[in-house]
VOMIBA-266619 format. One record per residue (C-alpha): residue number from 0; residue in one letter; y, x, z. Coordinates in nm, 2 decimals, always signed. Last residue first. Layout:
REM residues N
<pavo num="NUM" residu="A" v="Y" u="X" w="Z"/>
...
This chain:
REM residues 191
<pavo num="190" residu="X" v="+22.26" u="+3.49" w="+7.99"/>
<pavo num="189" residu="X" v="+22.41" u="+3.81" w="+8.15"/>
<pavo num="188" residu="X" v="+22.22" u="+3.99" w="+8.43"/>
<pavo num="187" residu="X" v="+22.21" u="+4.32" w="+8.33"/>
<pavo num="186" residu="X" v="+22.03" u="+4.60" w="+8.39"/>
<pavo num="185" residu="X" v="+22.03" u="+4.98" w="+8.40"/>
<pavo num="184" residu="X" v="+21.68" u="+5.13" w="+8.61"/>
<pavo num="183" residu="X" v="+21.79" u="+5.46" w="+8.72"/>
<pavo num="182" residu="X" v="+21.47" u="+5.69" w="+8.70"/>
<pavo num="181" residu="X" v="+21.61" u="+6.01" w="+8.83"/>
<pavo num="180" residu="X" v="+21.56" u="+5.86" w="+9.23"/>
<pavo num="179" residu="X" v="+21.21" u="+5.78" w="+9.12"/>
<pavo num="178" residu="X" v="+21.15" u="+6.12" w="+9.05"/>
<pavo num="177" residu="X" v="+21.01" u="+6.21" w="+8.74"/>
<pavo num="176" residu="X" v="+20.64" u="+6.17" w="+8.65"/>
<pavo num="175" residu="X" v="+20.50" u="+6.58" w="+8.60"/>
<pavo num="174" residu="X" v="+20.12" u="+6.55" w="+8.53"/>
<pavo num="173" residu="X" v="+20.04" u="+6.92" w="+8.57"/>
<pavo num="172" residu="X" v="+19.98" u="+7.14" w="+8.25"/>
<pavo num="171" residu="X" v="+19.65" u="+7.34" w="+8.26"/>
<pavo num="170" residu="X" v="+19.69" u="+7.72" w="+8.29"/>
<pavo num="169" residu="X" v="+19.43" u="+7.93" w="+8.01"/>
<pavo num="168" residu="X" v="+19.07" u="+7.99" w="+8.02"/>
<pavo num="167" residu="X" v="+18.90" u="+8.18" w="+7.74"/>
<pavo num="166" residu="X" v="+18.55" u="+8.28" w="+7.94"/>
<pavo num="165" residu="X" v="+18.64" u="+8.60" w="+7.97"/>
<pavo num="164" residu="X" v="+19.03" u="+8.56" w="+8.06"/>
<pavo num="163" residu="X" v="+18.81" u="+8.34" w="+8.32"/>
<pavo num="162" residu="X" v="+18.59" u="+8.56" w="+8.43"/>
<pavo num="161" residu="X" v="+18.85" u="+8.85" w="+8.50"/>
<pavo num="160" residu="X" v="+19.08" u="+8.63" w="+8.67"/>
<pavo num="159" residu="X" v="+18.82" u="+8.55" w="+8.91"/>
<pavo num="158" residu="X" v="+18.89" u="+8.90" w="+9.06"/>
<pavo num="157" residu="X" v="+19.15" u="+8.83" w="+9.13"/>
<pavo num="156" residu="X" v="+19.38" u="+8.50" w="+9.12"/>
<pavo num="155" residu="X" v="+19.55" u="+8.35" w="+8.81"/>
<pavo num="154" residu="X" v="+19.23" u="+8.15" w="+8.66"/>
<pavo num="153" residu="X" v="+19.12" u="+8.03" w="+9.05"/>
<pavo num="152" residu="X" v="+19.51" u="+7.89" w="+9.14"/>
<pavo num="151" residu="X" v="+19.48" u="+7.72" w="+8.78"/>
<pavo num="150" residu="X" v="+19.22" u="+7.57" w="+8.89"/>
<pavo num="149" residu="X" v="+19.29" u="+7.48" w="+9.22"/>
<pavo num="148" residu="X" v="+19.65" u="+7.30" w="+9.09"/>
<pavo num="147" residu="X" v="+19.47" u="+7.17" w="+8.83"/>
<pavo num="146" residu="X" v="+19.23" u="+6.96" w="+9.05"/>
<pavo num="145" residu="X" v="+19.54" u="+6.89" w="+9.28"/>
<pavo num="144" residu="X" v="+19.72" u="+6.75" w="+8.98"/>
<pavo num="143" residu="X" v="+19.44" u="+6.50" w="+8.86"/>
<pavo num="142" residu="X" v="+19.42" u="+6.40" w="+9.23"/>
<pavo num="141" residu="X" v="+19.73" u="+6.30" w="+9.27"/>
<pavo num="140" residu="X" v="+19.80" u="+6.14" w="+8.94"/>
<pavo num="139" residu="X" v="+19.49" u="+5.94" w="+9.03"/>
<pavo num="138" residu="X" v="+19.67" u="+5.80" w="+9.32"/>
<pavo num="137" residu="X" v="+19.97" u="+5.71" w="+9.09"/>
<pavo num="136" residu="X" v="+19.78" u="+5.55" w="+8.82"/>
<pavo num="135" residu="X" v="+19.64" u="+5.35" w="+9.12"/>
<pavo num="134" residu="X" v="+19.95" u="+5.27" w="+9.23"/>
<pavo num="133" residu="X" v="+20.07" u="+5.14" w="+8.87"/>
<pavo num="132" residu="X" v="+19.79" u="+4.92" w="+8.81"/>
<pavo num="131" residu="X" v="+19.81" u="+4.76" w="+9.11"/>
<pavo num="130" residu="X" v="+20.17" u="+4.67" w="+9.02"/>
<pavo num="129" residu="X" v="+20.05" u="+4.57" w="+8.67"/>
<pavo num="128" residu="X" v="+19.80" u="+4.38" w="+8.82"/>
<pavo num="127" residu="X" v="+20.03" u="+4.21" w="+9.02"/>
<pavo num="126" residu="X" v="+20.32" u="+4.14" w="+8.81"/>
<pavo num="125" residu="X" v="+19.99" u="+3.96" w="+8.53"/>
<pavo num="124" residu="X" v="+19.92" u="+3.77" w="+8.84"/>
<pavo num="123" residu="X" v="+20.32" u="+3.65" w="+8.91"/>
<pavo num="122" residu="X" v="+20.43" u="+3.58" w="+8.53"/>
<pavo num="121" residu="X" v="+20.07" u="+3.39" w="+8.45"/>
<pavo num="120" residu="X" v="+20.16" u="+3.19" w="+8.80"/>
<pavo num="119" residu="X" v="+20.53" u="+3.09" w="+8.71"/>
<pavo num="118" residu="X" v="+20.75" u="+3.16" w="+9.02"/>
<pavo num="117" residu="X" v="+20.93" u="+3.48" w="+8.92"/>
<pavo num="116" residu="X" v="+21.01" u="+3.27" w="+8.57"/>
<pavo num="115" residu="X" v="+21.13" u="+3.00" w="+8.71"/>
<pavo num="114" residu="X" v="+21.40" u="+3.22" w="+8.94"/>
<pavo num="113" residu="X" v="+21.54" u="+3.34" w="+8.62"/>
<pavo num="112" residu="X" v="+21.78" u="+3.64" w="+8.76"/>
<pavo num="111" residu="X" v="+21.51" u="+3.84" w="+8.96"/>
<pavo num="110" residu="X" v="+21.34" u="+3.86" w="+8.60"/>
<pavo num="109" residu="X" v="+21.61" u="+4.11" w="+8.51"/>
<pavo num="108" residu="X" v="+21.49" u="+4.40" w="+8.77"/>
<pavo num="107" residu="X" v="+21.09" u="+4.33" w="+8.67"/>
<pavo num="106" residu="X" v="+21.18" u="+4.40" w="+8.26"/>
<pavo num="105" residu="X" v="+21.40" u="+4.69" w="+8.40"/>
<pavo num="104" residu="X" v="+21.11" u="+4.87" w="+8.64"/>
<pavo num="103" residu="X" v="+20.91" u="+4.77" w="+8.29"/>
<pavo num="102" residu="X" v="+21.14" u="+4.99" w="+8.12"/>
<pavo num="101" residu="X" v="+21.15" u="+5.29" w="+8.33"/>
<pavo num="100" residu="X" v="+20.78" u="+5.27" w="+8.41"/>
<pavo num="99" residu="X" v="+20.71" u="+5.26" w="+8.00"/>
<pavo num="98" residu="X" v="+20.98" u="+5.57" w="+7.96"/>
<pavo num="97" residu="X" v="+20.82" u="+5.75" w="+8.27"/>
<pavo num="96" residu="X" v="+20.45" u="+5.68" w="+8.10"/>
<pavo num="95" residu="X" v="+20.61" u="+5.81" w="+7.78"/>
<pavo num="94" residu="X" v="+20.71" u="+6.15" w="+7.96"/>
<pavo num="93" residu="X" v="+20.34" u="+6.17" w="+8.12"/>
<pavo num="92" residu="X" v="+20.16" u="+6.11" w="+7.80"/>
<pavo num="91" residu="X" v="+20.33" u="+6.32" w="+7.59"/>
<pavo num="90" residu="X" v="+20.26" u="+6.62" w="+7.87"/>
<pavo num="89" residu="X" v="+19.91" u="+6.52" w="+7.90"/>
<pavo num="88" residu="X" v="+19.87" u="+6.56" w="+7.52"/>
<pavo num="87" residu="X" v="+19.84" u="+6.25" w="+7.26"/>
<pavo num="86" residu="X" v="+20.08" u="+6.01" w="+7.31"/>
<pavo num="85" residu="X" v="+20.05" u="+5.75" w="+7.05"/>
<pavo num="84" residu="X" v="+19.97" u="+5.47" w="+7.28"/>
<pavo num="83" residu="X" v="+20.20" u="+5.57" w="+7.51"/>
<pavo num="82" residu="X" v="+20.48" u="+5.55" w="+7.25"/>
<pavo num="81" residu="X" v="+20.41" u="+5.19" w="+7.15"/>
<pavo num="80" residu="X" v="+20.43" u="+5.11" w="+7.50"/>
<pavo num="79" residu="X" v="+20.76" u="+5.23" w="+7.55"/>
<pavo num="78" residu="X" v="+20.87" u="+5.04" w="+7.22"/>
<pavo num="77" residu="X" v="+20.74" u="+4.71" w="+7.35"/>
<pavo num="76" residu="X" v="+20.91" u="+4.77" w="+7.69"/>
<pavo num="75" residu="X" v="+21.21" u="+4.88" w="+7.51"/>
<pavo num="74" residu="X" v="+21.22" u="+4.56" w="+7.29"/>
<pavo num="73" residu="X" v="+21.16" u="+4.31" w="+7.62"/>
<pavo num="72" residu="X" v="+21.49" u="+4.42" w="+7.74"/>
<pavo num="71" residu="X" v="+21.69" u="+4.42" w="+7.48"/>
<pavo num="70" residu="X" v="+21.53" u="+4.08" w="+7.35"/>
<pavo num="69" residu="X" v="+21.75" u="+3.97" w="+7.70"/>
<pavo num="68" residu="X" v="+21.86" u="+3.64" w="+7.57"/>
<pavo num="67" residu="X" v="+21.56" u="+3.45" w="+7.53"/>
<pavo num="66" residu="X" v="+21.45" u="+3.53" w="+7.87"/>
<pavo num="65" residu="X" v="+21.22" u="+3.24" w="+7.97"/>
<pavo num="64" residu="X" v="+20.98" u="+3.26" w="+7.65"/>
<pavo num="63" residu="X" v="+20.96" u="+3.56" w="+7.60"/>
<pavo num="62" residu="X" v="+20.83" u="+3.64" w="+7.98"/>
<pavo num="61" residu="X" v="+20.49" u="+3.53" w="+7.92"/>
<pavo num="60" residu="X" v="+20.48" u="+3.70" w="+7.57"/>
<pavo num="59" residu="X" v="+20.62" u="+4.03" w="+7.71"/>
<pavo num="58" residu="X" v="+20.34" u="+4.06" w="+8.04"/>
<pavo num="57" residu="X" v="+20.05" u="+3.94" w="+7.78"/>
<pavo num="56" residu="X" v="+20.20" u="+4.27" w="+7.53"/>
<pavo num="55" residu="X" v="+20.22" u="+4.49" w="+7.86"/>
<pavo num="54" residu="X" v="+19.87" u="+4.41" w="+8.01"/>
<pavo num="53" residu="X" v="+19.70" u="+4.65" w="+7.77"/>
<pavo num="52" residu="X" v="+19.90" u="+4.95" w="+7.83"/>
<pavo num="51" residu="X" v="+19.83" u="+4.92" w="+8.16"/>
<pavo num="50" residu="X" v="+19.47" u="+4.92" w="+8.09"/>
<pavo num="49" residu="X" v="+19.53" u="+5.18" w="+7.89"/>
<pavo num="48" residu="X" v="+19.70" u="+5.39" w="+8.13"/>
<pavo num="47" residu="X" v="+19.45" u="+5.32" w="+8.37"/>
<pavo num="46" residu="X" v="+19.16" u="+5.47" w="+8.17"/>
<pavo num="45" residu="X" v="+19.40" u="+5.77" w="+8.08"/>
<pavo num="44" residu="X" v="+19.39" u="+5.81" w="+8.46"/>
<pavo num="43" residu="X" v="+19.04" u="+5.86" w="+8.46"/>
<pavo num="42" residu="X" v="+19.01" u="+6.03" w="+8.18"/>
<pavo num="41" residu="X" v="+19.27" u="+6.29" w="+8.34"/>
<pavo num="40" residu="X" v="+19.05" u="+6.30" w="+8.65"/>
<pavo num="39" residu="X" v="+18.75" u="+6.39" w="+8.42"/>
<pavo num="38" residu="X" v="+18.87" u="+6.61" w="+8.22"/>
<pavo num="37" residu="X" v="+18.99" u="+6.86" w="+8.53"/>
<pavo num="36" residu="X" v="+18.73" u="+6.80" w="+8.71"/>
<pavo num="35" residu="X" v="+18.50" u="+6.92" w="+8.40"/>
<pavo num="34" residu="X" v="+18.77" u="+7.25" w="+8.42"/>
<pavo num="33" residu="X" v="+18.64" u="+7.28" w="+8.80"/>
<pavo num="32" residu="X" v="+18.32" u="+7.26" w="+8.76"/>
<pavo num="31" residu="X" v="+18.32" u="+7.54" w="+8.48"/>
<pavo num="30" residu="X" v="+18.53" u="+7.76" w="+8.68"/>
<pavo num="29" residu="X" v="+18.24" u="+7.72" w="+8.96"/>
<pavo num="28" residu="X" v="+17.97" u="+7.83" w="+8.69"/>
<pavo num="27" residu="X" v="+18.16" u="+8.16" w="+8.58"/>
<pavo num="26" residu="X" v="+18.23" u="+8.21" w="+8.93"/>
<pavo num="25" residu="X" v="+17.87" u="+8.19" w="+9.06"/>
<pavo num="24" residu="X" v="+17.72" u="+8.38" w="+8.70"/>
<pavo num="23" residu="X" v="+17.93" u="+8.67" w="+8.78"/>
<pavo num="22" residu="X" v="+17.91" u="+8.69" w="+9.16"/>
<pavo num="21" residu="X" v="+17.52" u="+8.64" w="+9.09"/>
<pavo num="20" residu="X" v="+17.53" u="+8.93" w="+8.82"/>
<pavo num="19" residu="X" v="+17.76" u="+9.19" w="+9.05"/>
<pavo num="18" residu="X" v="+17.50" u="+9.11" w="+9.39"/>
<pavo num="17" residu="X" v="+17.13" u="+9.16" w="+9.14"/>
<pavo num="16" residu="X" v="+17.37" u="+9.43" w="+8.98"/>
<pavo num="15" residu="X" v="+17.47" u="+9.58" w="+9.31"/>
<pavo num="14" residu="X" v="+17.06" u="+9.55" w="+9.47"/>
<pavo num="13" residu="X" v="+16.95" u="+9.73" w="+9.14"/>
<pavo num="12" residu="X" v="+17.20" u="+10.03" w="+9.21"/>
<pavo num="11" residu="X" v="+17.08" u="+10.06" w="+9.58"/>
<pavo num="10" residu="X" v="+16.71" u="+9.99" w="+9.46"/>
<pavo num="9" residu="X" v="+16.77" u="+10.30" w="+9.23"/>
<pavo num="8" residu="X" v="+16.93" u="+10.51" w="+9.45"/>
<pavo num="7" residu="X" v="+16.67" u="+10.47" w="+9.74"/>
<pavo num="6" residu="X" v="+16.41" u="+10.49" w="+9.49"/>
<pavo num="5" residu="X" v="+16.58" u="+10.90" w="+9.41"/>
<pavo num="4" residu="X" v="+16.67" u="+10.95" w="+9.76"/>
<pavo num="3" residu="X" v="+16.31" u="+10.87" w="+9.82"/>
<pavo num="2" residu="X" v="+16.16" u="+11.13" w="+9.52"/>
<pavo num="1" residu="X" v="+16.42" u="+11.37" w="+9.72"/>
<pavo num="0" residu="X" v="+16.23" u="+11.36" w="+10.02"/>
């Protein structure tokens, strides 16, 4: 009898480490997942960024021409794209993507006042993709943010919380755009 309690022990213990090791290895692989989500919905909308980033010097050429008297205008856009091309964390990235949306939300406000312009073709497709652009920046905002919102959620909570100060984890920064509302867009109409 007490050679059984003895096995019974033993594949009691074994039974908690097999149970202890799979928790382990099932959180320490999930955490993984979710910090690769994490990369990959900010490359995805670092891709957009670029390409919107990209569009901006056709978008100021085309307009150059029609709105000699608003170099104001098209100098912040070119300076607002400058500085998302230098931005480096997702926190630079996301306050020069306000200052870019600020000044092309200006660069679109002024162009109501040259009616030629809002009817030349390269003007009116290069508006579109930027628009397009835009929302999809937007949508991958979204899911970038719920991606860190679940990690970080993991990372804070118990017992995972153990596995990840183990595995070197910290909080990921959300992508914080300001409100539209915050986001007056100045402009002025004056030829």
């Amino acid at each position: 009898m007490f050679l059984g309690l003895i096995i019974l022990a033993v594949v009691a213990f074994l039974l908690s480490a097999v149970m202890v090791a799979n928790y382990l290895v099932g959180t320490y692989n999930s955490l993984v997942e979710l910090k690769n989500d994490i990369v990959k919905a900010w490359a995805n909308i670092d891709v957009l960024l670029k390409q919107r980033s990209d569009e901006v010097p056709n978008l100021v050429s085309t307009v150059k021409g029609y709105m000699a008297h608003e170099r104001e205008v098209l100098e912040a856009v070119t300076q607002a794209r400058a500085s998302v091309v230098r931005a480096g964390s997702v926190g630079e990235k996301a306050a020069t993507n306000d200052m870019l949306e600020v000044a092309l939300g200006r660069l679109f406000a002024v162009v109501e006042a040259y009616p030629e312009l809002k009817a030349d073709e390269s003007f009116l497709e290069l508006q579109k993709r930027i628009t397009r652009l835009e929302n999809e920046i937007a949508d991958r905002r979204e899911f970038y943010n719920d991606a860190v919102t679940i990690f970080n959620t993991r990372i804070e909570s118990y017992p995972d919380r153990f596995v990840a100060g183990w595995m070197g984890l910290r909080r990921r920064p959300l992508f914080k755009a300001r409100p539209r509302e915050r986001l007056r867009v100045k402009t002025s109409f004056t030829k």
